[in-house]
N, C-alpha and C positions, 0 to 999 in steps of 0.2 A: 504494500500500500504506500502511495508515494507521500512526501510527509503533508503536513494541515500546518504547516508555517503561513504564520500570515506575513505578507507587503507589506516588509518594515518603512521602506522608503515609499510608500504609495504618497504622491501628489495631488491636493486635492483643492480647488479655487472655489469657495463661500460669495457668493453676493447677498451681501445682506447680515445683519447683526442684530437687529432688531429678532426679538421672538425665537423660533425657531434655528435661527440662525447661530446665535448664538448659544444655545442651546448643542447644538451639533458640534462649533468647535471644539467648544469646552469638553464633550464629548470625546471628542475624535482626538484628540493631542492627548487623552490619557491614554489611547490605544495609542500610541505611537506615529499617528500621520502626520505627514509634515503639511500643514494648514497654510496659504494666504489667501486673506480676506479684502475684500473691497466694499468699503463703508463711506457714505457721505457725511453723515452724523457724527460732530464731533465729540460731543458727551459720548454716546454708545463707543466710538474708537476709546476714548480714554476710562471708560468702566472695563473693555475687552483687553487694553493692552497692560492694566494692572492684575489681571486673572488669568488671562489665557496665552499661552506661550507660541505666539503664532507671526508669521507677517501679516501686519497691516495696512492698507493701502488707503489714504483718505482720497476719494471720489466717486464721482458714480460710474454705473454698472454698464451705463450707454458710453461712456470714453473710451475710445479704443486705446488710447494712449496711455489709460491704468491697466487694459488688458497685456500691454506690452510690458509695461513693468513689473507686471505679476507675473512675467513669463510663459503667458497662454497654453504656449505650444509645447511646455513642459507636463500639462498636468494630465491626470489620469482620470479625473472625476471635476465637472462641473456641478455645483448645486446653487442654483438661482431661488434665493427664498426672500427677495425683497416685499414691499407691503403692495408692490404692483404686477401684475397679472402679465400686462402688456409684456413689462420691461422685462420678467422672466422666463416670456416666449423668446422673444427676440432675443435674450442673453443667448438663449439654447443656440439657436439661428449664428451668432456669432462665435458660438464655441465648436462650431462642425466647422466655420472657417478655418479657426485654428488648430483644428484637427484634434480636440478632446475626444476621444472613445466613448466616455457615457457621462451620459448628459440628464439630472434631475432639474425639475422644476417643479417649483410649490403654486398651483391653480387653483384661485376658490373658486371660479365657474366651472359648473358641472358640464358645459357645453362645448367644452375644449378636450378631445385629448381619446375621448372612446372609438372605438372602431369606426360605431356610424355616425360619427359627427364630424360637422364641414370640412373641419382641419385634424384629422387625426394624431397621436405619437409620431408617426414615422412623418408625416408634413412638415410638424413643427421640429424635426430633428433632436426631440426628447425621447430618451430611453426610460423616463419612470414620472409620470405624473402624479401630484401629492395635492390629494382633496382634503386639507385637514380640517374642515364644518362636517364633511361626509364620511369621512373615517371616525367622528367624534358620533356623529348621530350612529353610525353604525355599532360602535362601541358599545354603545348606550342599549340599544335595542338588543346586542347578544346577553347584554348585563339584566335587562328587565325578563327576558324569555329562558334563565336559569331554573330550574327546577329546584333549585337547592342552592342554601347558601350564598352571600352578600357577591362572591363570584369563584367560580371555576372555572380553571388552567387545565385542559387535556394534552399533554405529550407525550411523545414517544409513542405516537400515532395510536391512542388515547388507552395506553396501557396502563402510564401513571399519571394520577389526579392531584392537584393542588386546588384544596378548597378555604376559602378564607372565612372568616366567620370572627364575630366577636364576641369575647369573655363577660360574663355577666356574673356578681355576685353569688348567685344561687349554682355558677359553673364547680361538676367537683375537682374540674383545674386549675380553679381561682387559687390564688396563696400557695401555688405549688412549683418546687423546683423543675427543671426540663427535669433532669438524672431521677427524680424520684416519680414524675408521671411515666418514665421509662419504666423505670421495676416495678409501677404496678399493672399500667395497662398494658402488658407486653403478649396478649394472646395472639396477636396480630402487627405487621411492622408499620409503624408509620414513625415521622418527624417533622416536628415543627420547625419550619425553615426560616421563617421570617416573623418579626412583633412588631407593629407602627404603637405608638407609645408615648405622647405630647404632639410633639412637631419631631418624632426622634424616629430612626429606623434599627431594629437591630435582627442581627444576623446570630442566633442566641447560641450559649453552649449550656450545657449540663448543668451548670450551677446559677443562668438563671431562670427566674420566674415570672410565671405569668400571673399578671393582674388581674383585677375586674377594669372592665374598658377596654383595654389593649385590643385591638384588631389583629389576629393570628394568622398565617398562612400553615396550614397541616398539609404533607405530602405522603401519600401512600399508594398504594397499586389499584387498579380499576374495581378488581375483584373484594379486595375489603372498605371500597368505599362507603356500603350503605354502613359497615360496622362504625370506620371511624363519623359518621354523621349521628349514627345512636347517640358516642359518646360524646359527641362536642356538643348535640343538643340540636343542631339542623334540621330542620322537615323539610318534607316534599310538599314543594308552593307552587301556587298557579296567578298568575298575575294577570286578571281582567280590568280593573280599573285605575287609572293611570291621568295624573295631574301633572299640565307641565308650566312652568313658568318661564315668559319669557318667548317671542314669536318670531328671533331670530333665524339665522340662517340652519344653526343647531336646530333649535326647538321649532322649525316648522317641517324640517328633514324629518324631526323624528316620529312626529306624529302624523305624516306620510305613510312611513314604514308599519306604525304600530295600529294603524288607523282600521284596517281591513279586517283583524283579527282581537284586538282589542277595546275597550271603553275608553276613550283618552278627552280631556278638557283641560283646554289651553285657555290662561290668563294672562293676556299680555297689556301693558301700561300704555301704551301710545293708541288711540284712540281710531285713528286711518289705516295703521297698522295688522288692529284687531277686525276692523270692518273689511280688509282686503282679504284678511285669511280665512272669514268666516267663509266667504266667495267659491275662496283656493281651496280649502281641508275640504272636501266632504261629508269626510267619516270623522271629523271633530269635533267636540261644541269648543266655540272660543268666545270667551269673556274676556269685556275690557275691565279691568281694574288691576291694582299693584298687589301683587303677589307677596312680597315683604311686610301687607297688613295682616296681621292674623285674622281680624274680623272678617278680611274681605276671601282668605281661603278657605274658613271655615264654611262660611255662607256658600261658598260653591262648591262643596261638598267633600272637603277634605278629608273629613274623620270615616269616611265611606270609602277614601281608596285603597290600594294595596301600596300604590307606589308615588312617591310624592318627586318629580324630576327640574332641580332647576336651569335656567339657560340661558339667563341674561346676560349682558355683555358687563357685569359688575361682579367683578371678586365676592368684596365685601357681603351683597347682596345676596349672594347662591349660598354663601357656606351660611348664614345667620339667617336667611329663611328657612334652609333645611332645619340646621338646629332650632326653632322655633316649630318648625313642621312634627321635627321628633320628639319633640316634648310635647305637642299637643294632641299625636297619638295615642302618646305613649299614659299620657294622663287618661285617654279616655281607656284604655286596657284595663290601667286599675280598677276608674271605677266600675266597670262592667264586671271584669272577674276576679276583682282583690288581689290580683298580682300583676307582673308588668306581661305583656304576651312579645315578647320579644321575636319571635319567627316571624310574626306575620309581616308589618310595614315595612319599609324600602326605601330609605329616604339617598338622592344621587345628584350631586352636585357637579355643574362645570368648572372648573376652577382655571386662570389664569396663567397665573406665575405656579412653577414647579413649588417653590419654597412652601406654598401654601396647602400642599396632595397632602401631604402627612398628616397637618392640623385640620384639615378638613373632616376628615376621617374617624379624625377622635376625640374631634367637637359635640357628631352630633350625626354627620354623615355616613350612611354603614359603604359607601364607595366617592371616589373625587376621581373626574374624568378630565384630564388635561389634554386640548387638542395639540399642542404644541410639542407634546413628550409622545403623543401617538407619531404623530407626523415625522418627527425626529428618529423615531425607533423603526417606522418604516425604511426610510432611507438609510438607516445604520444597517439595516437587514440587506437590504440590496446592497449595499456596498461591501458587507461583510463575509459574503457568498463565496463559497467553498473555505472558507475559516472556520465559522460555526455551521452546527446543523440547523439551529432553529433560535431565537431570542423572543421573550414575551417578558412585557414590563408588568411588575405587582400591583394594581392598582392599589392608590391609597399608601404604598411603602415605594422608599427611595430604593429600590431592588430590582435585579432583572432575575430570570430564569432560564437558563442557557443550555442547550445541547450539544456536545461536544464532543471530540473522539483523541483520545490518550495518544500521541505520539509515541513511538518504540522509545523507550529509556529515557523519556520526559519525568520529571521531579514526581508528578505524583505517582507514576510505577513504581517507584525505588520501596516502598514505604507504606504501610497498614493507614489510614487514614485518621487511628488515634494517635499515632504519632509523624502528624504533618509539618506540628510545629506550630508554635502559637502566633508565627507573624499572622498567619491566616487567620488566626482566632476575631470571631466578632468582621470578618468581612466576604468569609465563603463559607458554602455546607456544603458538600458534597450528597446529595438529595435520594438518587437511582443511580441504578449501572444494568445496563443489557450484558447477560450472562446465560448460557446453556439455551439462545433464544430465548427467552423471556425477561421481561425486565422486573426488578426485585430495587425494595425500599433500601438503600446503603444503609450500614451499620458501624461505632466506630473501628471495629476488624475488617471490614473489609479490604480487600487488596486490589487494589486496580492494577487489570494488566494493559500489556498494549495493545493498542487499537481497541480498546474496549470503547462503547460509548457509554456515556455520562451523562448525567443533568445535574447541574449546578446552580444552586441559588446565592445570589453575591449583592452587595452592593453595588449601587449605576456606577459610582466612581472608579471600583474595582475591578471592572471588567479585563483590565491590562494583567492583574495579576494571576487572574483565571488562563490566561493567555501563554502568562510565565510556569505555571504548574502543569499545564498539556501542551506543549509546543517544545520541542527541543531549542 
């Protein structure tokens, strides 16, 4: 098998630092790529050039004369993610001049880029177009149509399961070490791979604990799924009625999708806005009024959904109407059955800025959907192709979940994986391993061999180091 070294020297020219954009450097310079960017904004160049270890170029994306000082005709990868559509067709247009191989662009019109429309991929000389309002509504609609659990991860072509779910006082995990819910629940294997925790993400070991609050990712094999859902407390949910805030480019995508098959009623603020989509949805009912008043979601029927979704173009607003939303659930639960009914409601936030995924989550929100880290993570996919086998980011934790395959006498072969060494400690787990054809929950004995594959759960910012322990 030939080796899985990735393109240390891969070359790769950024338009754009705003959002996504920066997001991707930051990104990509911790894998090792050698990054320059072209930015007009001098604030964003001087936030980027005290962070991110990269070339910067200040001007715009339409000068041919910053393309020549970035050295065009050096790089491997174009990614056009300015705040304009036009400017990051035409980037593409000018990077097949210079003869760049592959070419991304970030397009919010849905009307650019698919097989049957005017201007196809292959017109506009883009090899990956990135709809990040439609990849976030999509997002959203795989997260509301779960059967189980706040959300489920299927890999290793859906052998092994990572289900997320949150800890709640009456959990018999609450106040427990990982090491001691090991020796007691050990009829079956599973591992907790991941805990969002404040605004904090952890990558846990044995000694520590899980709280009440804490938002968990559990990983185990397909086959003990429904056991480990016993214990962590999950039912099998069905999700028919569905509140969205907000009649955005998100929240009118999503209640499109969700419109045919489910109950959905959109609240959106702006007045012409909500008269235009009453029009547009069909299968919608959409109210004007602000979604951020309790009064005004209550009255339109909020204690009656299963799933409370916000989508406005305000940080602030989505994470503190959910937490508002799930406290007014959650009160009605009490009083109906004197306890809190934690399975049932759904509360799911868009959130803005990365910084804000984690706190969202253990606010008040049982998920936080950032299109900018979807967006980001797609393109890291495509660019990362034949390095990894597969990458999915943890909603609500600062964490990916990575498929991988052990190079011949790469670091973690050498060595049982309870003694890897503590630098790893608190930034990988080592999750599953494909063995005997079947893949099996890892353990800390296990022994990786070569070419074995893997699934690894890591920190975003650690992905380099996952890199350094399977890659010769």
């Amino acid at each position: 098998m030939s080796s899985n070294k990735p393109a240390k020297l891969t070359n790769i020219l950024i338009l754009g630092l705003g959002g996504v954009g920066y997001y991707l450097a930051k990104r990509l310079v911790h894998e090792g790529y050698a990054i320059t960017a072209i930015e007009p904004d001098n604030e964003l160049l001087r936030h980027a050039d005290g962070d991110i270890d990269a070339r910067l170029i200040q001007g715009s994306a339409m000068s041919i004369k910053c393309w020549k000082e970035a050295d065009a005709e050096k790089m491997d990868y174009l990614i056009a993610v300015t705040n304009n559509d036009a400017v990051n067709m035409m980037s593409c247009q000018i990077g097949h001049r210079f003869g760049i191989p592959r070419k991304i662009a970030r397009v919010r019109s849905t009307e650019f880029g698919s097989t049957d429309s005017l201007l196809n991929a292959r017109d506009l000389k883009v090899d990956l177009i990135i709809h990040p309002e439609e990849l976030a509504a999509q997002e959203i609609f795989r997260l509301i149509t779960l059967q189980a659990g706040n959300d489920v991860i299927a890999t290793a072509k859906g052998q092994i399961q990572a289900v997320a779910t949150r800890i709640h006082e009456e959990s018999p995990l609450a106040n427990r070490k990982l090491k001691e819910i090991s020796r007691e629940y050990n009829e079956f294997a599973f591992r907790i791979v991941a805990i969002a925790r404040g605004i904090t993400t952890l990558i846990p070991g044995g000694n520590d604990e899980l709280l009440p609050g804490d938002q968990a990712f559990f990983m185990t094999s397909n086959k003990n799924l429904p056991r480990l859902m016993q214990l962590t407390g999950v039912e099998q949910q069905s999700r028919h009625r569905v509140m969205i805030i907000g009649g955005g480019l998100v929240g009118r995508r999503l209640a499109e999708l969700l419109g045919k098959t489910v109950k959905v009623r959109l609240i959106e603020k702006d007045e012409l806005t909500a008269q235009e989509l009453s029009f547009a949805l069909k299968n919608t009912e959409v109210l004007h009024g602000d979604g951020s008043d309790s009064e005004v979601v209550v009255s339109a029927g909020l204690l009656d959904m299963d799933t409370f979704i916000t989508a406005t173009g305000e940080n602030e607003t989505n994470i503190m109407s959910c937490v508002m939303a799930k406290h007014l659930m959650t009160s009605q639960d009490i009083r109906k059955n004197g306890k809190q009914n934690n399975k049932q409601s759904k509360c799911i936030a868009l959130v803005y800025k990365e910084d804000y995924v984690v706190l969202a989550t253990t606010m008040g929100s049982d998920l936080a959907v950032n299109k900018k880290i979807l967006a980001g993570n797609k393109i890291l996919k495509f660019i990362r192709r034949g390095e990894l086998i597969s990458v999915a980011h943890l909603h609500g934790f600062d964490a990916e979940m990575v498929e991988i395959v052990a190079a011949p006498d790469s670091l973690i072969t050498r060595t049982p994986l309870s003694r890897i060494g503590s630098y790893y400690t608190g930034k990988i787990m080592i999750g599953g391993i494909l063995r005997g054809g079947a893949w099996q929950v890892a353990v800390g004995d296990t022994h990786i061999q070569n070419n074995e594959r893997v699934i690894v759960v890591c920190m975003s910012q650690h992905l380099k180091d996952v890199q350094k322990l399977f890659f010769v």
